[in-house]
PDB file of N, CA, C and O in Angstrom, chain B, residues numbered from 101:
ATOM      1  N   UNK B 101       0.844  -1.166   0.000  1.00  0.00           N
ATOM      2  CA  UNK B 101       0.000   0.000   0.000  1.00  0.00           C
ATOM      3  C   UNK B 101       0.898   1.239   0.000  1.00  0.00           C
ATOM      4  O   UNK B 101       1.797   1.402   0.825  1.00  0.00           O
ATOM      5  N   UNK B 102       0.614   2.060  -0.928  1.00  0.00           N
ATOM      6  CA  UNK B 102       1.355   3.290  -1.145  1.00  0.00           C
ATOM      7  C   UNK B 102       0.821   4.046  -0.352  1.00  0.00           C
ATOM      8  O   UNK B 102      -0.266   3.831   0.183  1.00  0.00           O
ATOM      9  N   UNK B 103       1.857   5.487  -0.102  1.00  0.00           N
ATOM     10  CA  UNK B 103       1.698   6.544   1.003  1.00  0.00           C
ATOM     11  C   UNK B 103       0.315   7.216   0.977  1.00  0.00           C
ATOM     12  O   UNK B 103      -0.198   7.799   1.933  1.00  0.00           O
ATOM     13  N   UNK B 104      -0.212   7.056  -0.228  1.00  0.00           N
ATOM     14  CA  UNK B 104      -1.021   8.429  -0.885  1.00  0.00           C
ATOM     15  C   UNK B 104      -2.611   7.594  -0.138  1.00  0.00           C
ATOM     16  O   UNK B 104      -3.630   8.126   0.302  1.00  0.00           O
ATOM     17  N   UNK B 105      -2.211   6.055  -0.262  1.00  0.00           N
ATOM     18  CA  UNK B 105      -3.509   5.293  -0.112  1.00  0.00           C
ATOM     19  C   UNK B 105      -3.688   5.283   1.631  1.00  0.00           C
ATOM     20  O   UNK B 105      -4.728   5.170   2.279  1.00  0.00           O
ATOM     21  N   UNK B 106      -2.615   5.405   1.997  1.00  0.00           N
ATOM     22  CA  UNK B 106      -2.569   5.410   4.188  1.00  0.00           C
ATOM     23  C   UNK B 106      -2.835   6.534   3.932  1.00  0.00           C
ATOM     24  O   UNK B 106      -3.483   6.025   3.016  1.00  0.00           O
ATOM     25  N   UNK B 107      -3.059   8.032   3.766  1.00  0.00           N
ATOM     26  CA  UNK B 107      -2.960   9.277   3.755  1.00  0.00           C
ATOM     27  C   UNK B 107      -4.730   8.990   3.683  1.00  0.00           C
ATOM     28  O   UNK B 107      -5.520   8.985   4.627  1.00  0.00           O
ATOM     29  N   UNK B 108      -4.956   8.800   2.466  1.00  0.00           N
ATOM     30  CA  UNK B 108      -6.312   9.136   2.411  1.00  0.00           C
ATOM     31  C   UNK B 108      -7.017   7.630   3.210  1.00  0.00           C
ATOM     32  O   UNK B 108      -8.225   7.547   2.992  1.00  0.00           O
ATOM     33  N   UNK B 109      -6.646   6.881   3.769  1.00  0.00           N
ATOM     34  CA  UNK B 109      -7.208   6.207   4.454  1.00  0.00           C
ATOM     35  C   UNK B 109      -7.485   7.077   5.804  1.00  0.00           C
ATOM     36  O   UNK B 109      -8.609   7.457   6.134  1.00  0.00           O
ATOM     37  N   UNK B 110      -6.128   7.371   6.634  1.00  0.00           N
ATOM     38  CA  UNK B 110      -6.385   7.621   7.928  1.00  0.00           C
ATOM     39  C   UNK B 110      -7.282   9.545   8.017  1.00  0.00           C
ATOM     40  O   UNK B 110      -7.638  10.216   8.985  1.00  0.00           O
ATOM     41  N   UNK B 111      -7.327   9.761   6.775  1.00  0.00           N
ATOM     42  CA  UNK B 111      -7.961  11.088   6.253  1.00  0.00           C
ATOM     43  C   UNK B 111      -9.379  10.816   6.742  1.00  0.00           C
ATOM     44  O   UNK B 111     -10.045  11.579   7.441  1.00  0.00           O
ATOM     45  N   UNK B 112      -9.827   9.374   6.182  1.00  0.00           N
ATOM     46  CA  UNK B 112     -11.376   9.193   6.151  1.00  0.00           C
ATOM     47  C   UNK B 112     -11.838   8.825   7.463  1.00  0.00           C
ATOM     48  O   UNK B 112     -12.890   9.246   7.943  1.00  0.00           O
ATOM     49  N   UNK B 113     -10.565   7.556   8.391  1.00  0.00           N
ATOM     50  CA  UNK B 113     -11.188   7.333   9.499  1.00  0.00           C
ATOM     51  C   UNK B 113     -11.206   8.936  10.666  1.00  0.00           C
ATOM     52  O   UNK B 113     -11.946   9.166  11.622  1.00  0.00           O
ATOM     53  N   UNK B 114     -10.354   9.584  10.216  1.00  0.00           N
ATOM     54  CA  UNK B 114     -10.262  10.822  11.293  1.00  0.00           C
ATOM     55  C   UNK B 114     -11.778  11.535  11.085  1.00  0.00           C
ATOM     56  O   UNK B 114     -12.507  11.919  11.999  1.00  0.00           O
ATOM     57  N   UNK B 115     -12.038  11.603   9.735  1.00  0.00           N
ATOM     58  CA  UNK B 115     -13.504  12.355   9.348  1.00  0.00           C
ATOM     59  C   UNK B 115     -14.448  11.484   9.886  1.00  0.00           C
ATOM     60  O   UNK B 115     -15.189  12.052  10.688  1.00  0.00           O
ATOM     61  N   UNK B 116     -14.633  10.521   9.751  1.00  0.00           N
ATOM     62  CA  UNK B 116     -15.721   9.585  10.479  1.00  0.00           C
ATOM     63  C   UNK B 116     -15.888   9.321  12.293  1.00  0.00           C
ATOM     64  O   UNK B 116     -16.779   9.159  13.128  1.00  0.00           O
ATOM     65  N   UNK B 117     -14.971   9.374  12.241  1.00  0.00           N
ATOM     66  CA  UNK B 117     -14.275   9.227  13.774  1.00  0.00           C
ATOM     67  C   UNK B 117     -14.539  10.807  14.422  1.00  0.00           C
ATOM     68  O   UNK B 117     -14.557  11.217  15.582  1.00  0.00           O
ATOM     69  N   UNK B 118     -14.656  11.212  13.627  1.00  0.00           N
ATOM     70  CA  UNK B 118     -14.243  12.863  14.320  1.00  0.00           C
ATOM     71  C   UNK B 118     -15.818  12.921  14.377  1.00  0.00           C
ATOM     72  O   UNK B 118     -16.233  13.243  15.490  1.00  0.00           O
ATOM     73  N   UNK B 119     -16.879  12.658  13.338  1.00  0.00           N
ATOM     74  CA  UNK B 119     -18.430  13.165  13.528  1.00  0.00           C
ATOM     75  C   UNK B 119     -19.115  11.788  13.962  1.00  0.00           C
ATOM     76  O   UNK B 119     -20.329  11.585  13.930  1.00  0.00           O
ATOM     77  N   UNK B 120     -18.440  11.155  14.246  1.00  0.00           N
ATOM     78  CA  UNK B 120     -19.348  10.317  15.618  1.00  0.00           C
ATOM     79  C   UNK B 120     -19.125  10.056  17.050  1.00  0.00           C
ATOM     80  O   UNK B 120     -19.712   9.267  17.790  1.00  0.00           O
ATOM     81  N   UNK B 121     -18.040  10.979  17.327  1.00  0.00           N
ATOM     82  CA  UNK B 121     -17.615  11.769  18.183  1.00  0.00           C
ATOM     83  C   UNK B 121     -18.326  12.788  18.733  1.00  0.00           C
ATOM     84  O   UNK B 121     -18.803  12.849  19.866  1.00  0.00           O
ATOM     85  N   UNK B 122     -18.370  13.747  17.670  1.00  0.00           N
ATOM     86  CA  UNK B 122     -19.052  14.549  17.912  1.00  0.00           C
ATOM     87  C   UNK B 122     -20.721  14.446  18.122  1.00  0.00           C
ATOM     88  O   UNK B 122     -21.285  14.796  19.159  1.00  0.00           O
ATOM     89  N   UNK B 123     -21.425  13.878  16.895  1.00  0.00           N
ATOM     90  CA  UNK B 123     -22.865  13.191  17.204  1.00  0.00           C
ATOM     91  C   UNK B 123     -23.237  12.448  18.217  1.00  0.00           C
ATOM     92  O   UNK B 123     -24.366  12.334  18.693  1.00  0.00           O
ATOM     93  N   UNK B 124     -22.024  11.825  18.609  1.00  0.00           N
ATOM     94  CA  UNK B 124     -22.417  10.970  20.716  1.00  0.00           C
ATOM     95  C   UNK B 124     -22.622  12.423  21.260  1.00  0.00           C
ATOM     96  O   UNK B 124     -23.666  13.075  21.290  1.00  0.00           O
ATOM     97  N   UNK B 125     -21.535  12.722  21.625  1.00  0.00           N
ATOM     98  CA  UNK B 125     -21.598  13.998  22.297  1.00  0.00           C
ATOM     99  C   UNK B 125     -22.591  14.650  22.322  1.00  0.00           C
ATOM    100  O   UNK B 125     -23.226  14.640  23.377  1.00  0.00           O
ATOM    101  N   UNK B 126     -23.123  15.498  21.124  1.00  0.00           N
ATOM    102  CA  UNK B 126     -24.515  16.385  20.869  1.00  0.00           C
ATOM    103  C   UNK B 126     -25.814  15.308  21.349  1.00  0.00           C
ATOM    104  O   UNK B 126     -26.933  15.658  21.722  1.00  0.00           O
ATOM    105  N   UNK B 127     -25.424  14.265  21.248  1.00  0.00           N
ATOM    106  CA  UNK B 127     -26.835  13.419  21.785  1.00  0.00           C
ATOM    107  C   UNK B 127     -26.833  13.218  23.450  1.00  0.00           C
ATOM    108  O   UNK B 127     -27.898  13.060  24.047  1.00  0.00           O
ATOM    109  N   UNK B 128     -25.880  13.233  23.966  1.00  0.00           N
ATOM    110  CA  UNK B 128     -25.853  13.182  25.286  1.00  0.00           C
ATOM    111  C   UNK B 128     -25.458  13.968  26.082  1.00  0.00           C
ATOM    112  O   UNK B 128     -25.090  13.609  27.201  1.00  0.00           O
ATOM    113  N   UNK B 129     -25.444  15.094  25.725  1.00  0.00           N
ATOM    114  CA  UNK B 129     -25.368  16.793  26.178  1.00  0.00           C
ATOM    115  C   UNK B 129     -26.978  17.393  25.668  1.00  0.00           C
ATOM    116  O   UNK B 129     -27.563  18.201  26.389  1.00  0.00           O
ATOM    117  N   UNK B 130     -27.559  16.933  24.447  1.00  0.00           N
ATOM    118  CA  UNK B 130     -29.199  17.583  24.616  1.00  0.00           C
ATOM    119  C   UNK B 130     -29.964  16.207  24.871  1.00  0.00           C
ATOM    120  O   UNK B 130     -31.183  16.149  24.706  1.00  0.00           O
ATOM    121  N   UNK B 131     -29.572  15.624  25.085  1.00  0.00           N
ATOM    122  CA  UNK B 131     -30.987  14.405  25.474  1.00  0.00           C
ATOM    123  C   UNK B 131     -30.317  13.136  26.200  1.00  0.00           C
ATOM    124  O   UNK B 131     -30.495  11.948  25.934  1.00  0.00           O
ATOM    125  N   UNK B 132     -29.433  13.757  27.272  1.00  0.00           N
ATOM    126  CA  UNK B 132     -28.847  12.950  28.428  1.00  0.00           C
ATOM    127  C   UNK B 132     -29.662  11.889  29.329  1.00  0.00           C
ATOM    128  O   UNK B 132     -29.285  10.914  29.978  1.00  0.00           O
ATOM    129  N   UNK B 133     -31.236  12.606  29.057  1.00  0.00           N
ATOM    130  CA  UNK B 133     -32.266  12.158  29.982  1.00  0.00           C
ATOM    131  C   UNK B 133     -32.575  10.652  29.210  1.00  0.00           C
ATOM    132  O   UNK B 133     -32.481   9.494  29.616  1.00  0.00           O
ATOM    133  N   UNK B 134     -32.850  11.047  28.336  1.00  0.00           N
ATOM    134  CA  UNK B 134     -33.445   9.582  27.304  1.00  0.00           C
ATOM    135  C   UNK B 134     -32.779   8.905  27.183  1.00  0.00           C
ATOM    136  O   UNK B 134     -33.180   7.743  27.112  1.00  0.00           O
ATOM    137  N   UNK B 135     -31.291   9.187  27.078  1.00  0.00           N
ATOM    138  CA  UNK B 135     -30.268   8.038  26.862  1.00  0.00           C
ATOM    139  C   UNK B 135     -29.848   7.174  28.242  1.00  0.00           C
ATOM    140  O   UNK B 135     -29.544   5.981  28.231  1.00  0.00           O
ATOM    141  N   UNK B 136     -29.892   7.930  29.289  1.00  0.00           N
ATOM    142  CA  UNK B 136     -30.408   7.562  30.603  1.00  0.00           C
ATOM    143  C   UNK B 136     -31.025   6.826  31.130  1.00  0.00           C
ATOM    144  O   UNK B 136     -30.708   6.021  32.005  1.00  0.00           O
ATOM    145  N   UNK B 137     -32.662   7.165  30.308  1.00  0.00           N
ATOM    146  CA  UNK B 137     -34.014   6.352  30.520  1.00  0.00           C
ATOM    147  C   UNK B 137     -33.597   4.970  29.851  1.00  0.00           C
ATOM    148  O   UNK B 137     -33.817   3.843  30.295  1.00  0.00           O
ATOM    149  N   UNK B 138     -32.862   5.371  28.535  1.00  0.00           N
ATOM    150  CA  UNK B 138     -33.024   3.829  27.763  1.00  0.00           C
ATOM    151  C   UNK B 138     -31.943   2.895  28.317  1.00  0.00           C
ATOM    152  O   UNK B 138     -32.084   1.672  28.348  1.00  0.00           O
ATOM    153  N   UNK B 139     -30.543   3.728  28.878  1.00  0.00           N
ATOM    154  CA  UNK B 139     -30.184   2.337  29.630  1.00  0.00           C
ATOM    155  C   UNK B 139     -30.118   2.137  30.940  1.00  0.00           C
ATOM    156  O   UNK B 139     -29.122   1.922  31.630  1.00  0.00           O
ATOM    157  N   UNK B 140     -31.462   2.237  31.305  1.00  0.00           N
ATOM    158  CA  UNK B 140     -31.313   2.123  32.531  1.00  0.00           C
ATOM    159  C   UNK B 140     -32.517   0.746  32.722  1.00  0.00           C
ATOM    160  O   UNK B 140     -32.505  -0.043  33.667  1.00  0.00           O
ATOM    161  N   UNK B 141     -33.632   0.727  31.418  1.00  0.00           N
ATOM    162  CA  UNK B 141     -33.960  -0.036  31.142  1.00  0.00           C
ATOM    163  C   UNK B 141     -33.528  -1.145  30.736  1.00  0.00           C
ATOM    164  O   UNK B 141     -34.306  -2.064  30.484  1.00  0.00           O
ATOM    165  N   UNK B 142     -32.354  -1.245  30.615  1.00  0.00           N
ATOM    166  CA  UNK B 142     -31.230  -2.404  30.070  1.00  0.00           C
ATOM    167  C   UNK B 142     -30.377  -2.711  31.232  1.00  0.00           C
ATOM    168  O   UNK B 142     -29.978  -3.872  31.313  1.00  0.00           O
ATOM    169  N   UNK B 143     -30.068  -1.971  32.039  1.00  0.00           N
ATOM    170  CA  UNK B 143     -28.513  -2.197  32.695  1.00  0.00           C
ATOM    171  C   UNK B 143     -29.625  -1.405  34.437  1.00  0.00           C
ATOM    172  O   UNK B 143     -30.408  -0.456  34.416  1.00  0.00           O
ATOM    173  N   UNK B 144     -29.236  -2.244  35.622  1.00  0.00           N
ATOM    174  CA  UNK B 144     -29.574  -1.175  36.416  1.00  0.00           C
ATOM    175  C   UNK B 144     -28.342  -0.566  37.231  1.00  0.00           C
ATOM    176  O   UNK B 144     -27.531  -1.179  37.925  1.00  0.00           O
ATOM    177  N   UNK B 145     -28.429   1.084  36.907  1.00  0.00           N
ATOM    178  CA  UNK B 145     -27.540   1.979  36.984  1.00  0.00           C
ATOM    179  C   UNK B 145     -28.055   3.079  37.566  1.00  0.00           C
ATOM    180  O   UNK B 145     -29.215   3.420  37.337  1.00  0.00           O
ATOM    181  N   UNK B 146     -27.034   3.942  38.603  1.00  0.00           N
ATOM    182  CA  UNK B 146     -27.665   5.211  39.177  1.00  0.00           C
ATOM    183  C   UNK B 146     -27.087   6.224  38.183  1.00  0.00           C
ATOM    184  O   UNK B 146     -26.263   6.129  37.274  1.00  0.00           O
ATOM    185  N   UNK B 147     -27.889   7.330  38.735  1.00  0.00           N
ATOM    186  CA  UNK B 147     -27.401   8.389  37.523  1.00  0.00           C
ATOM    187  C   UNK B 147     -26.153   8.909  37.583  1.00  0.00           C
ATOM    188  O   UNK B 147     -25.520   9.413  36.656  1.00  0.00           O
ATOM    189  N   UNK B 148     -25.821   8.765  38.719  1.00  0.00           N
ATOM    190  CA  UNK B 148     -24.081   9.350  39.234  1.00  0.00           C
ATOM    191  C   UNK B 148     -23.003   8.281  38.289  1.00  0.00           C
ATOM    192  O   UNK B 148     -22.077   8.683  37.584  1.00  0.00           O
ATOM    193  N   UNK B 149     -23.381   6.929  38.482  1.00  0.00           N
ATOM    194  CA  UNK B 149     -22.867   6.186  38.176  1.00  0.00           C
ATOM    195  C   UNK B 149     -22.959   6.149  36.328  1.00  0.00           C
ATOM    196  O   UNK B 149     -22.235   5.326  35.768  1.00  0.00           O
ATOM    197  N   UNK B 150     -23.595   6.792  35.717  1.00  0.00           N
ATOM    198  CA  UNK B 150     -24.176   6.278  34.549  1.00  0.00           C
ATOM    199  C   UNK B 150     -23.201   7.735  34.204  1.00  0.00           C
ATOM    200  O   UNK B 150     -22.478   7.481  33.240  1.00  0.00           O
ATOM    201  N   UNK B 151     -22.987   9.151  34.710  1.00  0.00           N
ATOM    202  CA  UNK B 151     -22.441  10.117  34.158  1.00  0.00           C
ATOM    203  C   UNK B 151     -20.883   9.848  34.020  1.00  0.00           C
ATOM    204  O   UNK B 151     -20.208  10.184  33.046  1.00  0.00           O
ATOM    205  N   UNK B 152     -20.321   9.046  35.395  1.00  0.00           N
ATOM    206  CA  UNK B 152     -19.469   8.550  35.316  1.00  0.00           C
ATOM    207  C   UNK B 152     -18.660   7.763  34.376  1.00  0.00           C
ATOM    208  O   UNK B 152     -17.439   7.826  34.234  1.00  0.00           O
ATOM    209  N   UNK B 153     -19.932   6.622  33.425  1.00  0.00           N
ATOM    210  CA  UNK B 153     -19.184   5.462  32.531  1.00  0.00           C
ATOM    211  C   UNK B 153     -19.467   6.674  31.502  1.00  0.00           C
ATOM    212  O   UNK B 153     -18.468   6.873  30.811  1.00  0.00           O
ATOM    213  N   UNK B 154     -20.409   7.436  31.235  1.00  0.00           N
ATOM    214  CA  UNK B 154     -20.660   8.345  29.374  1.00  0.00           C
ATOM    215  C   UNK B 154     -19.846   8.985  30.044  1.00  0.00           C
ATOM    216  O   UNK B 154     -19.229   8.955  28.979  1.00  0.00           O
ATOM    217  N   UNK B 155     -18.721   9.965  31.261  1.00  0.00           N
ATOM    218  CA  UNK B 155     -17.768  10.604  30.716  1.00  0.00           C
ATOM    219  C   UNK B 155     -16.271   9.633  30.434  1.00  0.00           C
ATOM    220  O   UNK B 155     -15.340   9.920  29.681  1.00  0.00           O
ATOM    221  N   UNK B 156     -16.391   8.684  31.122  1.00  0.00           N
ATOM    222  CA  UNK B 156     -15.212   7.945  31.221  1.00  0.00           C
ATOM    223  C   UNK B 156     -15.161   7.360  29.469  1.00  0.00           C
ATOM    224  O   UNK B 156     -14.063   7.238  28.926  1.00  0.00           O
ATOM    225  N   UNK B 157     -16.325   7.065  28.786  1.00  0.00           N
ATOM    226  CA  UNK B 157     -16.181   6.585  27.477  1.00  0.00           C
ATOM    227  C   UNK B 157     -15.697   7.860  26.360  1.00  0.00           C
ATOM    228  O   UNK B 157     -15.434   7.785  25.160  1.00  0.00           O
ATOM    229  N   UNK B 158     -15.702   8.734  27.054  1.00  0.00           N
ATOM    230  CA  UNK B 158     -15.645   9.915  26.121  1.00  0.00           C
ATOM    231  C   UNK B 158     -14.219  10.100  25.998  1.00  0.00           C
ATOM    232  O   UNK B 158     -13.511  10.008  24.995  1.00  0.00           O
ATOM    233  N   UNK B 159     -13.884  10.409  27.331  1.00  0.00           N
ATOM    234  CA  UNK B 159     -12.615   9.948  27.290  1.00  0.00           C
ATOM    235  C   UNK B 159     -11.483   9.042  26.943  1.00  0.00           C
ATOM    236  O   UNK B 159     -10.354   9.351  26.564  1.00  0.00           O
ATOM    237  N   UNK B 160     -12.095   7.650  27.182  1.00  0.00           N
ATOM    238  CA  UNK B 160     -10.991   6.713  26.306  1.00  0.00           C
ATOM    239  C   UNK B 160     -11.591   7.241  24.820  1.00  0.00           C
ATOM    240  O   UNK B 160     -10.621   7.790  24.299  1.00  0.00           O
ATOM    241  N   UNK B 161     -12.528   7.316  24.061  1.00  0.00           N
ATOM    242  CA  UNK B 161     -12.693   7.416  23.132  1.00  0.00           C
ATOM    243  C   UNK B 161     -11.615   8.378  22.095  1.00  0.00           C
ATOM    244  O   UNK B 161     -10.780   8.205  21.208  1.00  0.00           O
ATOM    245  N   UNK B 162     -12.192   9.362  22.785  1.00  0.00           N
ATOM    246  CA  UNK B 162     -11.082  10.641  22.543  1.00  0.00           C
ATOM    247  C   UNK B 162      -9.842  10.204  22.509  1.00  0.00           C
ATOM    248  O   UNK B 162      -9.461  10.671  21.436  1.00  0.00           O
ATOM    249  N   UNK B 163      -8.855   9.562  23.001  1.00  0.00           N
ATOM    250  CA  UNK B 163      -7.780   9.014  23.601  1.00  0.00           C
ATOM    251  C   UNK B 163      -7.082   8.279  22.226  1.00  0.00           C
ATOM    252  O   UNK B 163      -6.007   8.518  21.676  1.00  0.00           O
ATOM    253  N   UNK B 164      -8.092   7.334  21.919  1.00  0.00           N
ATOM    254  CA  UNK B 164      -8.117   6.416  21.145  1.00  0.00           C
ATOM    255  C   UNK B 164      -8.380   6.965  19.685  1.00  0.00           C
ATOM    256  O   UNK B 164      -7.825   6.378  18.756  1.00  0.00           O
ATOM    257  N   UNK B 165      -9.132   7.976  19.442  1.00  0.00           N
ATOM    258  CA  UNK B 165      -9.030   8.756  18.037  1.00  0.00           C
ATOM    259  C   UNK B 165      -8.035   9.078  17.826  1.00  0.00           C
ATOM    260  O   UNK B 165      -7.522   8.787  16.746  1.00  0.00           O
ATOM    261  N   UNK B 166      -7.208   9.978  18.994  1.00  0.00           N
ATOM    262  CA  UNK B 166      -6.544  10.796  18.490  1.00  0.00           C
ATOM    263  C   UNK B 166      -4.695  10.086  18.280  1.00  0.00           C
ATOM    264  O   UNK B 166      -3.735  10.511  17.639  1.00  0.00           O
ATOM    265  N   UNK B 167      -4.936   8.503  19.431  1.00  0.00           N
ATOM    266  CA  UNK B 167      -3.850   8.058  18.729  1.00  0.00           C
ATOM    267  C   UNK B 167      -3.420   7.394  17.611  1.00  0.00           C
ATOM    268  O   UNK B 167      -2.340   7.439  17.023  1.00  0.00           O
ATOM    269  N   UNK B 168      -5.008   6.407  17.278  1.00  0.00           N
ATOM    270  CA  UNK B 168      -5.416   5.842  16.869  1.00  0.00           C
ATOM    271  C   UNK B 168      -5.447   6.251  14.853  1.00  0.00           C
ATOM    272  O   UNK B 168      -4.985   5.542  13.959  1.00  0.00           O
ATOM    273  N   UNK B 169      -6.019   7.339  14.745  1.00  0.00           N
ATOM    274  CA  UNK B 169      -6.457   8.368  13.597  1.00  0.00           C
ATOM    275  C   UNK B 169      -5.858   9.271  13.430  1.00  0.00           C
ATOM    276  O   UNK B 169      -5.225   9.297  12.375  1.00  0.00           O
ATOM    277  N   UNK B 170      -5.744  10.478  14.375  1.00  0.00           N
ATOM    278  CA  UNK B 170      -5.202  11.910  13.983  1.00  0.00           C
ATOM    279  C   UNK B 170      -3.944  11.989  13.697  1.00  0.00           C
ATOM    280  O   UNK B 170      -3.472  12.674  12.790  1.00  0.00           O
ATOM    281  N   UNK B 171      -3.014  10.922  14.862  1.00  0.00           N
ATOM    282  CA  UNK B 171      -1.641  11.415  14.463  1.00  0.00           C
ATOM    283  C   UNK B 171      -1.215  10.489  13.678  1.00  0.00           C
ATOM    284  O   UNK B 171      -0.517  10.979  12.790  1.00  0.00           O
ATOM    285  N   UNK B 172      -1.341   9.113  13.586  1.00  0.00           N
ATOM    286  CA  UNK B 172      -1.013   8.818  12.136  1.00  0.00           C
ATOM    287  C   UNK B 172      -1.369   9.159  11.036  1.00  0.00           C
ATOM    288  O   UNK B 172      -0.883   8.620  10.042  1.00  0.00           O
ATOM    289  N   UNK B 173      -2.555  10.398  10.917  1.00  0.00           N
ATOM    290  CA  UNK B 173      -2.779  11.394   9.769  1.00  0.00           C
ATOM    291  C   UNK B 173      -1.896  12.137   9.492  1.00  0.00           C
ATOM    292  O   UNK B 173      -1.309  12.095   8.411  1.00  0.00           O
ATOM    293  N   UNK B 174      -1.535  13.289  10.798  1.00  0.00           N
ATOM    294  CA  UNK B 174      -1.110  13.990  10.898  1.00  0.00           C
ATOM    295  C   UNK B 174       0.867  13.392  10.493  1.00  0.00           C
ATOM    296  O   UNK B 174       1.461  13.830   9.508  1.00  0.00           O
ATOM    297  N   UNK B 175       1.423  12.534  11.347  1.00  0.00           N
ATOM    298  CA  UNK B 175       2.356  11.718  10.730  1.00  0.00           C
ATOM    299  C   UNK B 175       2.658  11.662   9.558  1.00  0.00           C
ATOM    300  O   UNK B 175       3.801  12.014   9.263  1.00  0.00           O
ATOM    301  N   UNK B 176       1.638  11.151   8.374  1.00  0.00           N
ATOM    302  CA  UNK B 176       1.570  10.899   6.820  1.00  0.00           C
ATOM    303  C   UNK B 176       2.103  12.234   6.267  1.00  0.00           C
ATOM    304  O   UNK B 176       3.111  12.209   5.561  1.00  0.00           O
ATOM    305  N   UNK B 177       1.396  13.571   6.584  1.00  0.00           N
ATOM    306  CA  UNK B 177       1.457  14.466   5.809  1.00  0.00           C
ATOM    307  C   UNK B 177       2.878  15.601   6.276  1.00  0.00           C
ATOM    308  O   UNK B 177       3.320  16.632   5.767  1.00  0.00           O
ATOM    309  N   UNK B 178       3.240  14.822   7.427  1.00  0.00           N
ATOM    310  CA  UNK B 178       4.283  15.750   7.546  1.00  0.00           C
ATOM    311  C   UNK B 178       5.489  15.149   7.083  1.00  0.00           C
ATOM    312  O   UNK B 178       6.538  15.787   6.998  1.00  0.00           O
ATOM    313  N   UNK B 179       5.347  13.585   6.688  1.00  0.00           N
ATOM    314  CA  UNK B 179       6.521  12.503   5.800  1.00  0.00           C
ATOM    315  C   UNK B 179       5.878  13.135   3.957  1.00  0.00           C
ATOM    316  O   UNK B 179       6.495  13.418   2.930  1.00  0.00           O
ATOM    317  N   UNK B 180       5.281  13.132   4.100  1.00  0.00           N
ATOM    318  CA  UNK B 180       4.590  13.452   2.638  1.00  0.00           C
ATOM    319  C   UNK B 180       5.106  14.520   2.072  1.00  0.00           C
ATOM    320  O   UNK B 180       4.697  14.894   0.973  1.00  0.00           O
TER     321      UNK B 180
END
């Protein structure tokens, strides 16, 4: 696999990665309650406890994009 094809690979997962990132986020910053309601119907969880695992996932998440995606983007184009 040539440079140009990792370039625009880790290009696409950073763009994808980056707006479902962001779309968790916007869903559980305006409708924290429902996402709440729905797993709480699944899993039994207090709400302290439940803000706890959605920030702790945000966090590895984040973590994991940015080692994961951004800087081997960012990597490509500064060898490029």
């Amino acid at each position: 696999m040539d440079r140009n094809a990792l370039q625009t690979f880790f290009m696409w997962c950073t763009i994808i990665n980056g707006v479902w990132f962001v779309l968790a986020a916007m869903i559980c910053a305006f409708a924290g309650d429902w996402v709440y309601r729905m797993q709480s119907k699944w899993f039994p969880i207090s709400r302290d406890a439940f803000n706890v695992a959605i920030y702790s996932f945000f966090a590895l998440f984040k973590i994991i994009f940015l080692v994961f995606n951004v800087v081997p983007y960012i990597a490509l184009l500064i060898v490029g």
